[in-house]
N, C-alpha and C positions, 0 to 999 in steps of 0.2 A: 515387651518382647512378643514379637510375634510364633505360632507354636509353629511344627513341620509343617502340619495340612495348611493354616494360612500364609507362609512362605511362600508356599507352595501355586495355591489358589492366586495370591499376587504376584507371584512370577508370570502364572500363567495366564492371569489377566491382562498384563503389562506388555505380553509379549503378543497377544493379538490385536490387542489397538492398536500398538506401533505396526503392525503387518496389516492390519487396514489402511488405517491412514498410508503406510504406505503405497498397498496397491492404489489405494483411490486416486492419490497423488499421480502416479505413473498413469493410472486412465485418463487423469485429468490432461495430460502433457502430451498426449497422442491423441487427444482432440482436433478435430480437422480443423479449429478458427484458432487455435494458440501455432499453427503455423509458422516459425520463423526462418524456415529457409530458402524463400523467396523463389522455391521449385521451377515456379509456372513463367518465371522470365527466363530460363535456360534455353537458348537457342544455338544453332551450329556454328556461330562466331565464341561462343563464351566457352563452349566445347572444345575449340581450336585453340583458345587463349590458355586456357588450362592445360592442353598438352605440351603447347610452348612452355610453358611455366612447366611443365613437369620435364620434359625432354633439356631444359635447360639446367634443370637442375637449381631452378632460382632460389629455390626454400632451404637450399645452403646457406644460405647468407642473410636473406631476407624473412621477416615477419609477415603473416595477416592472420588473424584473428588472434594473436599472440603466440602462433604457432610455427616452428623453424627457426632459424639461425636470428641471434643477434650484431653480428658483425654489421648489417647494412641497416638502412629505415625499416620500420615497418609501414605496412602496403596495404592494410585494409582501406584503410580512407583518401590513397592516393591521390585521386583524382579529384577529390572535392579540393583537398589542398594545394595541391598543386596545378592541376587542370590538365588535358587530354595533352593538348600540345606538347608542353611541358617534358611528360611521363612518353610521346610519341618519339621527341627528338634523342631524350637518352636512349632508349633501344634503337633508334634508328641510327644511330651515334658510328661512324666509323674508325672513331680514334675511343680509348680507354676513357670512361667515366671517373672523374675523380674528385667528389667534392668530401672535403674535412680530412684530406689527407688518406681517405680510404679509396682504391682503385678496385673501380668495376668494367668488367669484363667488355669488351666493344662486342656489341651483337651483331652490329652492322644489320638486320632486322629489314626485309622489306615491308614497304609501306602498308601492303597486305595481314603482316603477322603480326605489326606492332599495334593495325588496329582491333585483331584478334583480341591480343592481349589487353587494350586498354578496355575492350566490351567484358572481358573475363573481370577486371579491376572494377568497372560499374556495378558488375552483378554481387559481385564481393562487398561493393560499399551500400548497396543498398540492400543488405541482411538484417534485419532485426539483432542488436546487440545488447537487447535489456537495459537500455541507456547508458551503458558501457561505450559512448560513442567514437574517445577519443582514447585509442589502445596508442600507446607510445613503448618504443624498444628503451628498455632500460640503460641503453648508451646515447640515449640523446642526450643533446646539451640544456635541452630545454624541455621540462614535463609537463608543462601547463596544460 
């Protein structure tokens, strides 16, 4: 059994390692080369793309980085999977999106905004995701 004073003195031991290691940890992670959010490719098309995507209110429905609705796919890695095209004619789409029985919205999207969007979708899939590469919505049919 340990007495009061050395309770004491190992509390208080216990409780400043963890409070180093922890700050160390957090200096460590605000290191300028542990970098992962791909800052320095943000240009005024990927800015536009994200407003589109926020004005549209997409992250109702939609996922990227597992964040928002899971009603639709998730969108972080869209375009590697599917490709520009692809991801250009559904927002450019004038009739209602409808694949697996789930209907999305016609944006009808000129050529100009969908390629906003898709520049916002590259910058998104080129994040650093700790090898988390392949984030899937828990309503797919397939998790692989």
């Amino acid at each position: 059994m340990l007495s009061k004073s050395q309770a004491r003195a190992f509390f208080l031991g216990g409780t400043l390692v963890t409070f180093l290691i922890f700050i160390g940890l957090t200096i460590y992670s605000f290191m300028p080369r542990n970098d992962q959010t791909n800052y320095k490719a943000i240009d005024k098309q990927v800015v536009r793309g994200k407003e589109i995507w926020e004005h549209n209110n997409c992250m109702g429905c939609h996922t990227i980085m597992g964040e928002g609705g899971y009603y639709a796919p998730e969108l972080t890695k869209v375009i590697e999977r599917r490709g520009e095209g692809y991801v250009k004619a559904v927002l450019m789409s004038p009739v209602p999106w409808s694949p697996n029985g789930r209907k999305m919205v016609a944006y009808n999207m000129s050529e100009k905004d969908a390629e906003a969007v898709v520049a916002y979708f590259k910058w998104i899939g080129k994040i650093d995701l700790n090898g988390f590469d392949r984030i899937v919505s828990p309503l797919a049919k397939e998790n692989n």
